[in-house]
FITI-584105 format. One record per atom (N, C-alpha, C): y, z, x. Coordinates in steps of 0.05 Angstrom, whole numbers, plus 5000, padded with zeros to 4 digits. Layout:
! FITI-584105
YZX...
//
This chain:
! FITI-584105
671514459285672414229269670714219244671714189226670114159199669413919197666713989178664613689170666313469159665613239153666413029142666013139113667513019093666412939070664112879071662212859054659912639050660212479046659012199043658811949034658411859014659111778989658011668962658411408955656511338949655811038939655810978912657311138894657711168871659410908861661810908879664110758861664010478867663310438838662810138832665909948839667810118829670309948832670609798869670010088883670109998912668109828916665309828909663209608920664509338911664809378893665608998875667508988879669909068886672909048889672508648893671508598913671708298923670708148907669008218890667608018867668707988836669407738836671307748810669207798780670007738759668607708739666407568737666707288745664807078746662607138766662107268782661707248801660007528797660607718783659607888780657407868761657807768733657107598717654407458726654507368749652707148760650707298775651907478786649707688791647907888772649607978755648208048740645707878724645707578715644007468711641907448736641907398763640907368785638607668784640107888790637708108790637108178758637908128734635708088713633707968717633907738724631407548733629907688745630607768779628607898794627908168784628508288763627508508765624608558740624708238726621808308717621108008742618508178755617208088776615307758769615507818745612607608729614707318728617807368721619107148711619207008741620607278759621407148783618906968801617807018795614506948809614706588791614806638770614206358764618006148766619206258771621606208778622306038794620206208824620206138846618505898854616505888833614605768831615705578828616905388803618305238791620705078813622005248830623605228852622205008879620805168881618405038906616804768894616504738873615004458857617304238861619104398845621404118845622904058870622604278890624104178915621403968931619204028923617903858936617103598923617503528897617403258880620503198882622203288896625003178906626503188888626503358865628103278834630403488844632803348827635603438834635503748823634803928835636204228838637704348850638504198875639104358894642204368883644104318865646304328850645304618837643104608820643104908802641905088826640505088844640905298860642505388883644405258886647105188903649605428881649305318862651605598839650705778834647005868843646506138821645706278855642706358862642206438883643906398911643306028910644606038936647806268940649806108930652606218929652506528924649806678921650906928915649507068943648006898947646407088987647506899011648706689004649806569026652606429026653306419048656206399055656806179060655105919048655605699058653305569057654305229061653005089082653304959107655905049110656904999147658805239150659805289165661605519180663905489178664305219167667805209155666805369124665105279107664705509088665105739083662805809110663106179113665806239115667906139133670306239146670906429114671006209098672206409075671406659068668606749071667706989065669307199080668907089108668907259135671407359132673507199120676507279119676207529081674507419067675107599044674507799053671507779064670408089071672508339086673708189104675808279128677208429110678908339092680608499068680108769068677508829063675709069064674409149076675509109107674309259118671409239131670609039114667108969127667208669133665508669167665308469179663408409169662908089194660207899178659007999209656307739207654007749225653707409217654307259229653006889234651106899232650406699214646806749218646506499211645606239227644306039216641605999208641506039180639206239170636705969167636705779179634105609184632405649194630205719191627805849206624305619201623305689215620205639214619605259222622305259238622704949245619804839259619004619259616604519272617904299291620204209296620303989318621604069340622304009362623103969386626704039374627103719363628603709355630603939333629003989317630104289294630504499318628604609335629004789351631904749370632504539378635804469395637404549381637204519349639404419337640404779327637704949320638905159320639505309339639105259366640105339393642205179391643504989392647204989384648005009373647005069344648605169324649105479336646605569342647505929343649606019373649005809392651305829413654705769405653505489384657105419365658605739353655805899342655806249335657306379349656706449369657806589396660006479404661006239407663406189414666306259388664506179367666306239345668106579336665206699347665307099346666607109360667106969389668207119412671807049397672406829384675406899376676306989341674407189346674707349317673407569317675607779317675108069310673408169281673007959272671607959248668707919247667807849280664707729270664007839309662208139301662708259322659408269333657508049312655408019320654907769315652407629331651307349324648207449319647007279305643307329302642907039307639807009318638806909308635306899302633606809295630906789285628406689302627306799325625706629344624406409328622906429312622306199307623905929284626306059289628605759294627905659312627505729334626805619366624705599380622805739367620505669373617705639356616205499360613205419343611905659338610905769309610406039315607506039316605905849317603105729327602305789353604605679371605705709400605305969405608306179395608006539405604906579399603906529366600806699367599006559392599406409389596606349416596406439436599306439443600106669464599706909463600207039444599207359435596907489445594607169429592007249427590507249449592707179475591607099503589506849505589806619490589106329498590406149512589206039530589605929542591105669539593405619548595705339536595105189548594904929537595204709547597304589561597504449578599104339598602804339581602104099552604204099536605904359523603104589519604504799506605604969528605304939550605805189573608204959579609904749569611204669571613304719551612804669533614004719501615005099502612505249516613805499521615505559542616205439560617605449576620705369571619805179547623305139528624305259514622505399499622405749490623805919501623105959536624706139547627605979557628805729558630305689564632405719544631705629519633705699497633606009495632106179487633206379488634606549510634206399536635506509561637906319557638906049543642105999542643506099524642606269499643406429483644006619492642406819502643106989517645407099539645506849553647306779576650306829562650306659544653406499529653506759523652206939502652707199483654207419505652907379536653107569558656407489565656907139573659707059584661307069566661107129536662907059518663807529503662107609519661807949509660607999478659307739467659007739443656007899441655108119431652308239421651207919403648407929413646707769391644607909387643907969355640708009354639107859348636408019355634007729356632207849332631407719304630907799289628307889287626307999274623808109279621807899268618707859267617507579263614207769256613107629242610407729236607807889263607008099253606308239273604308099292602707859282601407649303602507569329604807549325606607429349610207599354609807869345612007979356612008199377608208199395608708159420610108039436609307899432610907559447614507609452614907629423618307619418619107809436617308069429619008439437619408329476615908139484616308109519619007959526619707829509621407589523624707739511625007919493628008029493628108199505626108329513626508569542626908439562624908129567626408079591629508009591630907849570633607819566635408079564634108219560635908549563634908619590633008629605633208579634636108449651636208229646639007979643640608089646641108159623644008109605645208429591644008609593644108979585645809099607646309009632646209189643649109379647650709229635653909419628654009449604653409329586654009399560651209289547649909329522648009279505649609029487648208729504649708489497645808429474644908459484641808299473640308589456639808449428638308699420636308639397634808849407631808769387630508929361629808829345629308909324626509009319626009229304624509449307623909519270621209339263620809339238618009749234620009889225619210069220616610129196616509889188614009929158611409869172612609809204609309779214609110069230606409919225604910299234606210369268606410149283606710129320610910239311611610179297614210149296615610349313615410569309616710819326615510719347612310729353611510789382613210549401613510329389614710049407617410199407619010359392622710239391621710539424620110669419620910929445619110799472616510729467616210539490618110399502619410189484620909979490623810169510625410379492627110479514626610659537624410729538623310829564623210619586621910459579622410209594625310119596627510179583630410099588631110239614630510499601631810699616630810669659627610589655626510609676628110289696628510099676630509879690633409869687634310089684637610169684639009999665637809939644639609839626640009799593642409749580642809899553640809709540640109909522638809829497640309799466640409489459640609489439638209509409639109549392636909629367637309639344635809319328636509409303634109459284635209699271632609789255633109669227630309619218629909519190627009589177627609659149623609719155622009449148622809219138620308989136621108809125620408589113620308399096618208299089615608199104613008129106610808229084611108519077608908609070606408619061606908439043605208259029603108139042604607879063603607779082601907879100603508109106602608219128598308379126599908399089597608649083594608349075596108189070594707979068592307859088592607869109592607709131590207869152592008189138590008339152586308469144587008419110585108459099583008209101584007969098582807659108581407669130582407759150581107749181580508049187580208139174578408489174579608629200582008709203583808799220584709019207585109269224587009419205590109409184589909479170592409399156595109559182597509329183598709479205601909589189601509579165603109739149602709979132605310109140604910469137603710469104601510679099600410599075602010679051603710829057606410869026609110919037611010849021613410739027614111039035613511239034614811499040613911539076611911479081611511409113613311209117613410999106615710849119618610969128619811069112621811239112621911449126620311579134620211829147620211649174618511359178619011359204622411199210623210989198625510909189627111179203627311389188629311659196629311649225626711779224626111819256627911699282626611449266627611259286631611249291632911309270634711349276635511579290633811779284634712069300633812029323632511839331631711719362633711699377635211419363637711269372639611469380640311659356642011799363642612059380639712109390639112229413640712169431638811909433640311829458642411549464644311639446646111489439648011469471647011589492648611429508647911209531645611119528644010949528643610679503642610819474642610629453644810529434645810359424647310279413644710199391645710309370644410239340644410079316644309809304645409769280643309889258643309959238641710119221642209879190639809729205639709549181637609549150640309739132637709839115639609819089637909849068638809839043638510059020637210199045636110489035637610749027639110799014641511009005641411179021639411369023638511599036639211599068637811309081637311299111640711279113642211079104645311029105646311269107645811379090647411699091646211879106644011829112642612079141644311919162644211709168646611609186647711789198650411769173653011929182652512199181650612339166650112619173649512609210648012539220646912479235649112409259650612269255653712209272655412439268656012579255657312779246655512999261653813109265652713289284651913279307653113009313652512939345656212889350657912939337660912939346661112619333661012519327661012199334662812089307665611989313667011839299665911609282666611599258665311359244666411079248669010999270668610839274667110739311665910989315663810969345663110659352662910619363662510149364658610169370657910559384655310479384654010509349654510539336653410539310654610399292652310129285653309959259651309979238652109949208651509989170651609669181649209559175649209289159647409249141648309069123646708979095646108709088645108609078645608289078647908239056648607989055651107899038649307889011651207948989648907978964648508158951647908398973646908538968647508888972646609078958647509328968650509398977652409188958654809308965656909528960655109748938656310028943655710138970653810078989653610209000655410139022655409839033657409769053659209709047662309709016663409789020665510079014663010299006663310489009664310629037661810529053661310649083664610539101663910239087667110109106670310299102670210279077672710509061673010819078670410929076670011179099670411189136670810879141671610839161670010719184666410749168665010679189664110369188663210399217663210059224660109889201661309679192659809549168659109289177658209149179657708789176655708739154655808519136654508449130654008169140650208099137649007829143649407629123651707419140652107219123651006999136648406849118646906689125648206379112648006149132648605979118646905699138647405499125646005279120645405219099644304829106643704669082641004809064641704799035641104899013638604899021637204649021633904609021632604729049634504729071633204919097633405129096635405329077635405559080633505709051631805499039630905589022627805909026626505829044624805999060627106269062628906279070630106579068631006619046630606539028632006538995630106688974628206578982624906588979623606868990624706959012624507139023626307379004628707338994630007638985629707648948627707418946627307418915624907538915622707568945620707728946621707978956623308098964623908338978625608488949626808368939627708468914625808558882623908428888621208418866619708648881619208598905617308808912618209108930620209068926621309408934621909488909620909738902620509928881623910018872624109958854627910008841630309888860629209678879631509578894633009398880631909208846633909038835634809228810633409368801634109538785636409748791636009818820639509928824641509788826640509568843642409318841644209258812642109188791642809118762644109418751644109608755645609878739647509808747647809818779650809878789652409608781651509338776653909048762654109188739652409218727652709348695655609548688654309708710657209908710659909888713659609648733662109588740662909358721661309258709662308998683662909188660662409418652663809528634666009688638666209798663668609938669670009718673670209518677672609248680673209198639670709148624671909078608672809368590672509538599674209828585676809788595677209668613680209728634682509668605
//
């Protein structure tokens, strides 16, 4: 049988097909911004002052940022995406993107919102994953203490015990409803904690199909050793492993935190180790792809396209259900809907909630865009390209 074609992420017309003028337009101002680092920094700055002196922004960041990384602020919102995206071929991923909650109360509310998730996926061929963020659900004061092996107090060995119940009714629903959920990855202090408690839910809930799956931040140095630890241990309790790879978001933080408290730094020391392990790690998966089910959550040209090389020499159809291309909404969409067009399976992460709670992940891809080396600058070529081949038309 002959090779596939290759893959190219070239055509602007197919990435933007879904994005009208305005809209393109609006992006293109968006990664101008982020791509000199100095503006976006005080940008952000400016953002975080006035949301905290309460002054009316959340209107100007509701039309510029928000509306271009998120799908909403409730799930009657999203529907609309979920149906444009569909057009083309690429599904979504639910994501009630509120995170770093401190009450009792915030913690319930994103445990029914993300179960409202799962019920919603299960009657739509369009939304073939749910996520959500442990610490939506749990105190992340709580996991570290735990980490560090201290000893809880009566209240916290209670409060953790609610911990495991919400993520064991998430779990449950994701298992009775056939819906996959992933569990998103969390700062290396406390994603011991996380990696113990979704193995035990893949314990659960794995054992006919890969319903629970965990995420495997490759920019840390443990990254490979945990994703092959972790399925050795599948394999030794008979059951599928789900996996989604990504290399980081933290880094900063991470490199921060470590130099503060005189720990090793636990990120790979240049982005070319990252990547080499990133690969790896997918040539792992696809080893043993009859066992792992993979999503390959990257934005990385290269890894996307070792992918399908990679599926392609192991026999493997591009629309296989064990291998998913996801990207976040926003973002990198030559590449997913290039990949979608070629047939293989795509979702993008469409995050939604109220403006001012989902600001922390907002915050998050205005730092991941500044500090990955040519990630807004390819971004900004490829609108460019496609705003002048529209106005040549």
């Amino acid at each position: 049988m002959d090779a596939r074609p290759p893959v190219s992420f070239e055509d602007t017309s197919c990435a933007f097909a879904y994005r009208s003028d305005a809209e393109l337009k609006r992006a293109n101002f968006i990664f101008s911004l982020v791509n000199h680092p100095w503006i976006a920094a005080v940008a952000t700055w400016l953002v975080k002052v006035s949301l905290a002196l309460r002054l009316p922004v959340e209107g100007l960041i509701r039309k510029t940022v928000f509306d271009h990384f998120c799908a909403g602020e409730d799930k009657r919102q999203a529907e609309a995406v979920i149906n444009r995206l569909a057009q083309y071929h690429v599904r979504a991923i639910l994501d009630y993107a509120v995170e770093g909650e401190h009450t009792e109360q915030g913690f319930e509310q994103t445990t029914l919102e993300t179960l409202g998730n799962l019920e919603t996926a299960a009657q739509s061929s369009h939304i073939p994953f749910c996520v959500f963020k442990p610490t939506g659900i749990a105190q992340a004061s709580l996991l570290e203490k735990i980490q560090k092996g201290e000893t809880l107090t009566s209240e916290e060995e209670q409060a953790y015990q609610r911990v495991q119940d919400r993520m064991d009714r998430i779990c449950k629903k994701a298992h009775e409803l056939n819906v996959p959920v992933m569990i998103d990855a969390e700062d290396s202090w406390y994603q011991d904690v996380v990696d113990r408690l979704v193995l035990e839910m893949m314990m659960k809930y794995n054992t006919q199909r890969p319903i629970v799956f965990n995420t495997y931040q490759l920019y840390r140095t443990t990254g490979l050793t945990n994703l092959r630890n972790h399925f050795h241990e599948a394999v030794m309790h008979n059951m599928y492993f789900g996996v989604k790879l990504v290399r980081g978001a933290y880094m900063e933080k991470e490199r921060a935190r470590a130099e503060q408290q005189g720990y090793p730094d636990p990120i790979h020391p240049t982005k070319e180790a990252t990547d080499e392990a990133f690969n790896k790690a997918l040539a792992f998966c696809i080893d043993n792809k009859q066992r792992i089910s993979v999503v390959c959550g990257s934005h990385n040209e290269y890894s996307n396209y070792y992918l399908t090389v990679l599926m392609d020499k192991h026999g493997m159809q591009p629309q296989d259900e064990r291998v998913w291309f996801a990207q976040l909404y926003g973002m990198s969409d030559h590449i997913s809907f290039n990949l979608a067009r070629c047939g293989y399976n795509v979702v993008k992460y469409l995050p939604y909630g109220p403006v001012r709670k989902v600001m922390p992940y907002l915050f998050r891809r205005a730092e991941e865009n500044t500090s990955v080396a040519g990630q807004s600058s390819r971004e900004l070529v490829l609108i460019k390209t496609e705003l002048k081949r529209r106005r040549g038309k």
